[in-house]
MARPA-798048 format. One line per field, with one value per residue (C-alpha): residue in one letter; x, y, z; residue number from 0. Coordinates in Angstrom, 3 decimals. Each point is the difference from the previous one (the first is absolute). Layout:
# MARPA-798048
residuo: c(A/...)
px: c(X/...)
py: c(Y/...)
pz: c(Z/...)
num: c(NUM/...)
END
This chain:
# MARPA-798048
residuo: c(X/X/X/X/X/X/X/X/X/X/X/X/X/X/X/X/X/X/X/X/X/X/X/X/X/X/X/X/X/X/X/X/X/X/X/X/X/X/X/X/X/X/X/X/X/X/X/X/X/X/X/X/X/X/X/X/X/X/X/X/X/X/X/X/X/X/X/X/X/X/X/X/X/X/X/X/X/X/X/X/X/X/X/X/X/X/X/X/X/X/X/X/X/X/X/X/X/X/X/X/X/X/X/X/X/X/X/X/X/X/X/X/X/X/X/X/X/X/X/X/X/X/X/X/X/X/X/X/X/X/X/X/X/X/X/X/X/X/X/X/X/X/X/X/X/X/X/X/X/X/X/X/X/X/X/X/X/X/X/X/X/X/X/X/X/X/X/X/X/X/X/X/X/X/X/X/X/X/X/X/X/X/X/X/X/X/X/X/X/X/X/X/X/X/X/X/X/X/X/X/X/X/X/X/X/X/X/X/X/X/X/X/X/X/X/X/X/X/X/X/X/X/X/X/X/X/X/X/X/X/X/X/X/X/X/X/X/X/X/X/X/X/X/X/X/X/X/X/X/X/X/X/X/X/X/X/X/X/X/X/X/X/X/X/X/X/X/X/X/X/X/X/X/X/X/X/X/X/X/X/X/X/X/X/X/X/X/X/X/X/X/X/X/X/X/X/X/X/X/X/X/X/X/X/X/X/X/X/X/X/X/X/X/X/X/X/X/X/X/X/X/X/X/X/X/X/X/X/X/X/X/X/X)
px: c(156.112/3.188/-1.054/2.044/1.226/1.022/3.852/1.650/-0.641/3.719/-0.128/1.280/1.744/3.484/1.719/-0.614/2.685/0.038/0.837/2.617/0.835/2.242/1.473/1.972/-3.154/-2.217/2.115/0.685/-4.054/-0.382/2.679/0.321/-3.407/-1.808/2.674/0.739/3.113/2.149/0.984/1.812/0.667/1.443/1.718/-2.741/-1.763/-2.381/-0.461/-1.802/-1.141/-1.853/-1.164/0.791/3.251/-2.806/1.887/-2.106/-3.322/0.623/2.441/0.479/2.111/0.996/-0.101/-2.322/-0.753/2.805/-0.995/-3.085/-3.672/-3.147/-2.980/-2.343/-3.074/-2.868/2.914/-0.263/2.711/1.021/-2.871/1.668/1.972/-1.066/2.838/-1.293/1.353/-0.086/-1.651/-1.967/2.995/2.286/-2.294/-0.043/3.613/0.596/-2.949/1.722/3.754/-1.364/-1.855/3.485/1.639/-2.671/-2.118/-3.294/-2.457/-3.553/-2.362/-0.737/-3.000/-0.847/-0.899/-1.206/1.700/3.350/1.084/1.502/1.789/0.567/2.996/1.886/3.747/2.932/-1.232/-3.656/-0.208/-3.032/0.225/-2.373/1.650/-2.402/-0.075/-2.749/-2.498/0.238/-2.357/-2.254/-1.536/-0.643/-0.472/-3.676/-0.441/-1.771/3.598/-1.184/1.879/-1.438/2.030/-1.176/1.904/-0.165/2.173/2.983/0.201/3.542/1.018/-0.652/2.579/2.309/-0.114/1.752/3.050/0.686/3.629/0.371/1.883/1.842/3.194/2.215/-2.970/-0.165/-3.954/-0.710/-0.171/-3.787/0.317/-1.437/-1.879/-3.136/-2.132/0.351/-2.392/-0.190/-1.067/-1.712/-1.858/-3.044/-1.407/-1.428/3.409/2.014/-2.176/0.267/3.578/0.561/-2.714/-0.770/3.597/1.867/-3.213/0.500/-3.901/-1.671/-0.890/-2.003/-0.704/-1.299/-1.978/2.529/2.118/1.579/0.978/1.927/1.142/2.345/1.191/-0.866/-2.821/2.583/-2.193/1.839/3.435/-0.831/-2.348/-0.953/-2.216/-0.377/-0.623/2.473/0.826/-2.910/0.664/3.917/2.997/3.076/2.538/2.705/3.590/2.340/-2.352/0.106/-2.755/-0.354/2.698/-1.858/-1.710/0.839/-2.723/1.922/-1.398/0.544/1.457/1.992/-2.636/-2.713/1.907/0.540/-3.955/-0.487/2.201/-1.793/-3.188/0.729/1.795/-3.088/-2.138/2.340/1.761/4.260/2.811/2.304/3.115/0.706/3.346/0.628/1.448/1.525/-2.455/-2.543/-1.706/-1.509/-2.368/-0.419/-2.595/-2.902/-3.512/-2.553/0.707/4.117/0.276/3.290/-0.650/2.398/-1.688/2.662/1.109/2.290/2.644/0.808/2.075/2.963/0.417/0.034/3.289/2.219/3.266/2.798/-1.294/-3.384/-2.226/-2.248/1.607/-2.965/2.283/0.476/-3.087/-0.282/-2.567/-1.785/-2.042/-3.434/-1.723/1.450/-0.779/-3.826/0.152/0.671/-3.590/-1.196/1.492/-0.884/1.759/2.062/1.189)
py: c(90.571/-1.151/0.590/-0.014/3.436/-0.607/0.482/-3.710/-2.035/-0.531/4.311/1.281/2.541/-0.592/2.983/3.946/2.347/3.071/3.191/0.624/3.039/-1.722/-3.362/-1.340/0.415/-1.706/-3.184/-0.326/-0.376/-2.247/-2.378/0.279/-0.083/-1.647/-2.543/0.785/-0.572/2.634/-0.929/2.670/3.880/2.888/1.834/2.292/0.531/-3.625/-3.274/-3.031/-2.329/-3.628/-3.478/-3.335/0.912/2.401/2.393/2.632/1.204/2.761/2.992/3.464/2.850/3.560/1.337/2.785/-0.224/0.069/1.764/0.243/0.868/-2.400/0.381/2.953/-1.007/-0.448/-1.330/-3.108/-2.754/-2.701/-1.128/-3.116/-2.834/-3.736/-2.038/-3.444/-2.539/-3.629/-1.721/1.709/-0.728/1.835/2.601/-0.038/-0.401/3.860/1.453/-1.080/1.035/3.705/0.289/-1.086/2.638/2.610/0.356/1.352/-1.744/1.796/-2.374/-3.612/-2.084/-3.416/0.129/-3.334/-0.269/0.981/1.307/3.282/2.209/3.652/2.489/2.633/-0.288/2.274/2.635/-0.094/-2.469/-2.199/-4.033/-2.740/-3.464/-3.286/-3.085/-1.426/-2.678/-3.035/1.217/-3.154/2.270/3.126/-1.102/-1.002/-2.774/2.764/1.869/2.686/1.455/0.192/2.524/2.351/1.958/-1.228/0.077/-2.013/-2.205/1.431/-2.166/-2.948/1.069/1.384/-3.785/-1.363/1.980/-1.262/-1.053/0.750/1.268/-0.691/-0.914/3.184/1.836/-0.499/0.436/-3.718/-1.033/0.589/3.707/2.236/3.088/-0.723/2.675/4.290/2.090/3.476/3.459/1.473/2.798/-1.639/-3.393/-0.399/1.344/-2.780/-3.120/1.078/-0.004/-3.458/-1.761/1.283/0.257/-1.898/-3.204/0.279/-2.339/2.498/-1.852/2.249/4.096/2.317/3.035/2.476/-0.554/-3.151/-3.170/-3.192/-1.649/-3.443/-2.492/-3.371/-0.502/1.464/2.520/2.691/1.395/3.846/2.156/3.379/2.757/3.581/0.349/2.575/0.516/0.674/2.667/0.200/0.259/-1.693/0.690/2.724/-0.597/-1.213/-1.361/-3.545/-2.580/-2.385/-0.099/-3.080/-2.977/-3.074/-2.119/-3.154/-2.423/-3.548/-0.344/2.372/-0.223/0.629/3.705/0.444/-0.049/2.041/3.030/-0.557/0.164/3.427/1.449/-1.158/2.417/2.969/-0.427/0.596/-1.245/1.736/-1.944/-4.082/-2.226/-3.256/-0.708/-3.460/-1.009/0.984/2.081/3.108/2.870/3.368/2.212/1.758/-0.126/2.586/1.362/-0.134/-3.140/-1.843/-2.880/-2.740/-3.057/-2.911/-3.275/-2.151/-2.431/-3.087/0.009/-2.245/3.074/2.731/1.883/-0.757/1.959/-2.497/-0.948/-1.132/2.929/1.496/2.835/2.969/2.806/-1.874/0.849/1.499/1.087/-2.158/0.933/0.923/-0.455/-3.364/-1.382/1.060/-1.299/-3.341/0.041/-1.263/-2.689/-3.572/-1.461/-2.771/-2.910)
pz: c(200.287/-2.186/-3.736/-3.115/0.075/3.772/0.991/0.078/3.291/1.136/0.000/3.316/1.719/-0.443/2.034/1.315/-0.208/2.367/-0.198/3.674/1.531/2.623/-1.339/2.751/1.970/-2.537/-0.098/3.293/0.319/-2.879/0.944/3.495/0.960/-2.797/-1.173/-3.713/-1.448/-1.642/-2.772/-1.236/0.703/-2.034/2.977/1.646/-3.535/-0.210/1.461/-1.121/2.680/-0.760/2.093/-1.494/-2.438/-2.328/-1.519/1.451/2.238/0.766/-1.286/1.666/-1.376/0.774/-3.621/0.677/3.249/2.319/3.437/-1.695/1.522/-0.074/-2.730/0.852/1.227/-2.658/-2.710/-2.208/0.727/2.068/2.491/1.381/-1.049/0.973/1.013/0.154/2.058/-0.660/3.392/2.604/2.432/-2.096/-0.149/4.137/0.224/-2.608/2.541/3.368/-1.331/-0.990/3.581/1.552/-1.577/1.473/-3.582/-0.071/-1.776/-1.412/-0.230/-1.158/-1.510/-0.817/-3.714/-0.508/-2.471/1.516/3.190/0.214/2.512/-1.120/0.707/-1.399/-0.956/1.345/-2.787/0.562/-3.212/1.174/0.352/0.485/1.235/-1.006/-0.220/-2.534/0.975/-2.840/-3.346/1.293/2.960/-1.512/-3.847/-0.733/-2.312/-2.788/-0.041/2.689/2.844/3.380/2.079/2.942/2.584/3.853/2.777/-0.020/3.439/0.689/2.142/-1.528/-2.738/2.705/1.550/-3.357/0.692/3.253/0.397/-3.302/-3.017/-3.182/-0.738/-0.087/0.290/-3.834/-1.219/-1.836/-3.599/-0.998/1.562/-2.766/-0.780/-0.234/-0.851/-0.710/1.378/-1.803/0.754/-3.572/-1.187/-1.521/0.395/-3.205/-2.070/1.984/-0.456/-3.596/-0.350/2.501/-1.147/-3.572/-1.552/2.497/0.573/3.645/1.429/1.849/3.162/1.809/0.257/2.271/-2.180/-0.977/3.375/-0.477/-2.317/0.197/-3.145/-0.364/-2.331/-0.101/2.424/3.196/2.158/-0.964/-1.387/-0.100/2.185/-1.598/2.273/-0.262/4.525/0.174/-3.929/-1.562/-2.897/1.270/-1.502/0.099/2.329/-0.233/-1.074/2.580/2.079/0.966/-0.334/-2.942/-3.438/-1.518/0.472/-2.065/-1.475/-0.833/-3.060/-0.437/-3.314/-2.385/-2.451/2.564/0.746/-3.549/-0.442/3.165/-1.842/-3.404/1.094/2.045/-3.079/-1.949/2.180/-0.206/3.188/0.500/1.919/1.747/-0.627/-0.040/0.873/-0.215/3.633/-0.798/2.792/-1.413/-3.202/1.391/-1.809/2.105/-0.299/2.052/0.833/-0.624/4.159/-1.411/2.416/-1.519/-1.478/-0.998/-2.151/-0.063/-0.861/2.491/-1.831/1.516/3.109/-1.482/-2.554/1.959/-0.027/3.228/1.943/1.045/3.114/-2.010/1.388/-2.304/-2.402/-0.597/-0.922/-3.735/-2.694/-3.749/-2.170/-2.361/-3.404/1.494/-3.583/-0.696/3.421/-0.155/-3.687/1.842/1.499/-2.954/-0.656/0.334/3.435/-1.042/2.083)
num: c(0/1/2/3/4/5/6/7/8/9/10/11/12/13/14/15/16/17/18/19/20/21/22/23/24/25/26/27/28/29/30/31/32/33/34/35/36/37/38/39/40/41/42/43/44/45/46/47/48/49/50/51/52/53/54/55/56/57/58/59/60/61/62/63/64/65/66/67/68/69/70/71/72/73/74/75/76/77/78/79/80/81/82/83/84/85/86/87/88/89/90/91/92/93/94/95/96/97/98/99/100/101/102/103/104/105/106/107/108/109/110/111/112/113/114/115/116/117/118/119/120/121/122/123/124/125/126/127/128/129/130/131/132/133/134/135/136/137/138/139/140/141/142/143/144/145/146/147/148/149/150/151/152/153/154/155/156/157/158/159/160/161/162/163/164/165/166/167/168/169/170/171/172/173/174/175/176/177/178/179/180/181/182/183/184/185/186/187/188/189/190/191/192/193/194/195/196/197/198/199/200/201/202/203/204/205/206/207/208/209/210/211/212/213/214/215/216/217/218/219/220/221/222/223/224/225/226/227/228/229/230/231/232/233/234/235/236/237/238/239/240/241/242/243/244/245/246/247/248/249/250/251/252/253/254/255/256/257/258/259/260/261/262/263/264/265/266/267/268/269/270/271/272/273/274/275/276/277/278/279/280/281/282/283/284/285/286/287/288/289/290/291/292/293/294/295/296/297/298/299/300/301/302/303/304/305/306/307/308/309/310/311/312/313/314/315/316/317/318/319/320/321/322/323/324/325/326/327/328/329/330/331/332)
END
């Protein structure tokens, strides 16, 4: 239930940025297969992929990981991404191109809620691909969220596809993350950090196994569970997996308040830079998850190259004190 303390309502998960021991192999699968743009690479160092013109989904980079191994067994980390897509035929069309290429695909349910199909990427990242039912099916007029696991009728989604696929083999505008599912240590310790200091809704938990937590009434943004985790730690250096998540706010003055209230409860950042696309704060969870909180500016002032793509490689510092010094003050038209 959405209370005063709770995170903002337009809240969402704006990108996840991996953590690639092959990078040539990694964007092949992303773009090839999936349909994400790339929308700009340093050499075989990073890429940043996005649907729609975004600046960016998804990011992967070879920093400390080239040729690197997968997480041990029993770490914290990366459970799976949700990349959602914006119709259930869309959603057919990504499932039908990966099982033309020869993908393997682990399992799939029908959510209620949403409809999800679940793999694992080149690297052995995991994925879920959904499409969400409208709020008006799964939201109950009281605010609650009915969701369930059952068995997706497969070939009812397969049938959408038929004869089809997108332009270019672009992924649409409306293609998002929707949701990060994480591996931690201890239930309790996460759900304090999300939903205390961060006012993540919890919408629903499972003991000390699982919980699901959101923004805005949506049926969930994060997953947390301890299934394979419980009392781990994180994962070595050089391994790949997850860098950061990025929890995206809807005004600058809604992240400025998201920062002051964690350095009003003793927590610290890693590092911040304003991107010219976008404000961004990095620190880390209590499982040393990467978290980026952000703020995205308007698309007509993002900074462009000469052929009017998207420029990331800009960004500078900012004062830290004055900008969380801005949470107070009155918004003004």
């Amino acid at each position: 239930m959405t209370t005063n303390d709770s995170i903002p309502a337009g809240a969402h998960i704006g990108h996840t940025h991996l953590k690639a021991a092959d990078l040539d192999r990694q964007v092949a699968f992303y773009h090839d297969l999936l349909g994400f743009d790339v929308v700009q690479r340093m050499g075989d160092q990073a890429a940043f992929l996005s649907a729609g013109g975004y600046h960016h989904h998804l990011a992967m980079n070879t920093w400390e990981s080239r040729n690197g191994e997968s997480p041990a067994r029993g770490t914290t980390g990366l459970y799976h991404i949700a990349i959602n897509y914006p119709t259930r035929k869309d959603l057919a069309i990504v499932i039908k191109r990966l099982l033309e290429a020869g993908w393997t695909l682990d399992g799939a349910s029908d959510h209620l809620t949403h409809e999800a199909v679940y793999l694992t990427d080149p690297e052995g990242n995991g994925l879920e691909l959904a499409w969400d039912r409208d709020p008006s099916v799964w939201r109950k007029p009281d605010g609650s969220i009915t969701m369930g696991s059952e068995p997706l009728n497969f070939q009812s989604l397969l049938a959408e596809a038929e004869g089809a696929d997108w332009p270019e083999g672009r992924a649409p505008e409306g293609t998002r993350i929707g949701h990060v599912h994480l591996k931690v240590s201890d239930i309790d310790q996460a759900v304090h950090f999300y939903h205390d200091l961060l006012g993540f809704d919890q919408i629903a938990r499972l003991g000390n196994s699982a919980a699901f937590l959101s923004a805005g009434g949506y049926h969930h943004h994060l997953g947390l569970n301890t299934w394979e985790s419980a009392g781990g730690q994180p994962p070595a250096p050089g391994t790949t997996g997850l860098y950061h998540l990025a929890i995206n706010y809807p005004t600058r003055e809604d992240l400025a308040r998201a920062v002051k209230r964690l350095f009003d409860n003793g927590w610290a950042i890693d590092g911040l830079n304003d991107h010219g696309t976008h404000m961004a704060i990095y620190l880390h969870d209590p499982d040393f998850n990467g978290i980026e909180l952000a703020w995205d500016r308007d698309r007509s002032e993002w900074p462009r190259n000469p052929d009017g793509s998207v420029n990331l490689f800009g960004g500078k510092p900012f004062d830290i004190q004055e900008f969380v010094a801005s949470a107070d003050r009155p918004v003004t038209a």
